[in-house]
C-alpha positions in Angstrom: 14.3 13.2 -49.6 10.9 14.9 -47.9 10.6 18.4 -47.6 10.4 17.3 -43.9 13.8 16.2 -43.6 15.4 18.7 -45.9 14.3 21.0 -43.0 16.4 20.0 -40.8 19.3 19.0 -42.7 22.4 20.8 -41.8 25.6 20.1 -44.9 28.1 21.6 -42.3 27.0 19.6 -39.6 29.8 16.9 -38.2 29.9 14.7 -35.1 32.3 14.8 -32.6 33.7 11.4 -33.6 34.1 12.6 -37.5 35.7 15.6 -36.6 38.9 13.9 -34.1 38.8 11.0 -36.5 39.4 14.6 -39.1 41.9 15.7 -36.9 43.6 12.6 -36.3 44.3 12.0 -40.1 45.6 15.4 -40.6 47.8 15.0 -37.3 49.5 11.4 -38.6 49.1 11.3 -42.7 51.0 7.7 -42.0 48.1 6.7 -39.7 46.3 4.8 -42.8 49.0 3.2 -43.8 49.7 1.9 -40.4 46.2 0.9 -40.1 47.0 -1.3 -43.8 49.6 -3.2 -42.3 48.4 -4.1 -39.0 45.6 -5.3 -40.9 47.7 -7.6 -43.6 49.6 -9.0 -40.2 46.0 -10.5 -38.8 43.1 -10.6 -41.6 44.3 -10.1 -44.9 45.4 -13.9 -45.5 45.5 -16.5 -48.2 44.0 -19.6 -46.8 45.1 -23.3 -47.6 42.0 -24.5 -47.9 43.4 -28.2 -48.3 45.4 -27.7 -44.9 42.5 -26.3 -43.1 40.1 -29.7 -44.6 42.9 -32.3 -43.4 42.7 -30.4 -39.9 39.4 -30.6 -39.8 38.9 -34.7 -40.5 42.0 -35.3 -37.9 40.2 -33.3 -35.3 39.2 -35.2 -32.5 36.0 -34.4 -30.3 36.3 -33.1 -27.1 34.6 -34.7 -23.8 31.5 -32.5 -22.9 34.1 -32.3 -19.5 37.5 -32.2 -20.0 38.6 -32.0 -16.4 36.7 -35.3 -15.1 36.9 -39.1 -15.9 34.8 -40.2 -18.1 32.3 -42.3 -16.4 31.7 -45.1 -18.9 35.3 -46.4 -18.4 36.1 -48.4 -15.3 38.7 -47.2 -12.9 
C-alpha cells in the first residue's frame, strides 16, 4: 500500500451498512441459518442434467407472435 493511502486509512472505520448488518447478526444468531435454508429451498439444487437435455429437444419454438394467426396458413 502507498504511503498515500496509508494516510488516510482509518482500521476502526465501518459503514453504516456493516455496522446494522453487525447488529442484525448479534440481534438474531439464527439469522444465518435461516439465510442457509431459504437458500437450499431455491438455489442449492442437484440438476438432472439428462431431464433438462430431453426437455430441451422436445421444446417446440414459439411464433415471433403468439397472440395472432400466422399468416402463411389460409383461413
Amino acid at each position: 500500500m502507498s504511503k498515500f493511502l496509508r494516510l488516510f486509512r482509518r482500521l476502526d472505520y465501518q459503514s453504516d451498512v456493516t455496522q446494522f448488518i453487525e447488529k442484525l447478526k448479534e440481534e438474531k444468531p439464527e439469522l444465518e441459518a435461516q439465510q442457509r435454508a431459504g437458500r437450499a429451498i431455491w438455489w442449492d439444487k442437484n440438476i438432472d442434467r439428462d431431464a433438462q437435455g430431453e426437455w430441451r429437444e422436445a421444446r417446440v419454438p414459439q411464433k415471433p407472435y403468439v397472440y395472432g394467426d400466422d399468416p402463411r396458413q389460409p383461413r
